[in-house]
C-alpha positions as CSV (number, residue, x, y, z in Angstrom):
1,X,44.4,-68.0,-16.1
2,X,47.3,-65.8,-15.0
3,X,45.4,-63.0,-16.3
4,X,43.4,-63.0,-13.3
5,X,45.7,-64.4,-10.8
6,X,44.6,-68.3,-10.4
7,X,45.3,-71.2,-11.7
8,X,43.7,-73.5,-13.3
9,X,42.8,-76.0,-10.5
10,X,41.3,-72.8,-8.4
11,X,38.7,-72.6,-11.4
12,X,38.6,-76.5,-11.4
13,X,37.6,-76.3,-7.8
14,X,35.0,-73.2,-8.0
15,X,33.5,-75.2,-10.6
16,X,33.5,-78.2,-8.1
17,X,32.0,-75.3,-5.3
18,X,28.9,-74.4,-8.2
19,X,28.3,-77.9,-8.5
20,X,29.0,-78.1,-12.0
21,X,26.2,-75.1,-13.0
22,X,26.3,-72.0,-14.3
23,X,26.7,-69.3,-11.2
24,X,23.2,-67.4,-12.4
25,X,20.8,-69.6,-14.4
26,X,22.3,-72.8,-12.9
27,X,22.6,-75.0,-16.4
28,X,24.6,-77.6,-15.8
29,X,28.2,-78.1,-17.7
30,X,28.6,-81.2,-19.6
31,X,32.7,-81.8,-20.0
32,X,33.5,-82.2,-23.5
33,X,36.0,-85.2,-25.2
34,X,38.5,-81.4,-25.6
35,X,38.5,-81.3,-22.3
36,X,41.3,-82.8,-20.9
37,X,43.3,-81.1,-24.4
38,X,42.0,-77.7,-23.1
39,X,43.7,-78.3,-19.7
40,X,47.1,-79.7,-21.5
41,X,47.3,-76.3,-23.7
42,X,46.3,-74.2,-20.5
43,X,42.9,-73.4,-21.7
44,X,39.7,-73.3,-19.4
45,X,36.9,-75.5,-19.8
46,X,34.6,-75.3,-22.8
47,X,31.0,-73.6,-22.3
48,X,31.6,-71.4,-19.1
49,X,33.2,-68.4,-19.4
50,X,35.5,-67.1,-16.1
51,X,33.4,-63.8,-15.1
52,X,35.5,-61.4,-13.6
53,X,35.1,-58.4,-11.8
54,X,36.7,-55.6,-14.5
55,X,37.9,-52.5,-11.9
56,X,39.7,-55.0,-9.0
57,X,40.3,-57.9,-12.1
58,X,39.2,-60.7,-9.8
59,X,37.2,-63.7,-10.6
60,X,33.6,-63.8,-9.2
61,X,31.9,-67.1,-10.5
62,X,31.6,-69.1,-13.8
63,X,29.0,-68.4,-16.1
64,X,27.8,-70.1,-19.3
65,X,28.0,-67.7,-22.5
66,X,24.6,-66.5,-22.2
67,X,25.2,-65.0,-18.8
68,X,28.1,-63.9,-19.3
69,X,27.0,-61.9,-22.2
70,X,24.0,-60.6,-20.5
71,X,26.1,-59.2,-17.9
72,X,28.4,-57.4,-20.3
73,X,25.1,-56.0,-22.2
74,X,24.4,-54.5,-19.1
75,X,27.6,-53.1,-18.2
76,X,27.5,-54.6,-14.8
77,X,25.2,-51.6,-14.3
78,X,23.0,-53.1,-11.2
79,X,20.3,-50.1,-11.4
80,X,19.8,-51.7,-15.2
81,X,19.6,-55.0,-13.9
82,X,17.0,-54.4,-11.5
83,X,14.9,-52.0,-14.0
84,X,15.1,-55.0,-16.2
85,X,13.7,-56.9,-13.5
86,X,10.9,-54.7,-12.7
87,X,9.9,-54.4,-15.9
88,X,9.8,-58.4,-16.8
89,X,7.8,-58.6,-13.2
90,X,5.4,-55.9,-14.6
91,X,4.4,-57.5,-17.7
92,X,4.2,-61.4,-16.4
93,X,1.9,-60.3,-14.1
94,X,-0.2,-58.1,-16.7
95,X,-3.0,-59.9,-17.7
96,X,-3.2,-58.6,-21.3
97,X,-1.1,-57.2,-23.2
98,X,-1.9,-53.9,-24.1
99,X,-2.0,-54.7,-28.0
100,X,-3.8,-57.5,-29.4
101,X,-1.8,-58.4,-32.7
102,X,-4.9,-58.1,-34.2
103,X,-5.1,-54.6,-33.3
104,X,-1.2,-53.8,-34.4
105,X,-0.7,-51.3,-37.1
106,X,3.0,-53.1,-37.6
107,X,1.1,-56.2,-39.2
């Protein structure tokens, strides 16, 4: 925890702050029997992973693996984020795609 300046009862207590949920898709964190053996060897909790801000190294929020991941995929780039957005809000809202399977030369 040192690495990013707080202890491990700050994360405790954000985790108290998200209500137990992951900061962005809100899953909820179920504590583990290694729990309390994670805390004794100075370990964070299992399943949510401390996100931190890389250039000022300060913790934003905790995350669960996959959104944690996701944000490193997109290199916190926030112009990538939102094209991803636009582009999942384009093709909900399409109402067909625009190649059957039937119609696929890849089959």
């Amino acid at each position: 925890m040192r690495r990013y300046g707080t202890t491990f009862e700050q994360l405790e207590q954000l985790l108290v702050e998200q209500g137990g949920r992951c900061a962005i898709c809100h899953k909820r964190w179920q504590r583990c029997k290694a729990a309390k053996r994670a805390r004794d060897e100075g370990l964070f909790l299992h399943y949510l992973c401390v996100d931190h801000d890389h250039d000022r190294n300060v913790v934003r929020g905790l995350l669960c693996n996959n959104c944690n991941t996701a944000i490193g995929l997109f290199e916190e780039d926030l112009d990538r984020f939102e094209s991803a957005v636009t582009y999942l809000r384009t093709h909900r809202d399409r109402p067909t795609p625009l190649v059957s399977p039937s119609e696929s030369s890849l089959a």
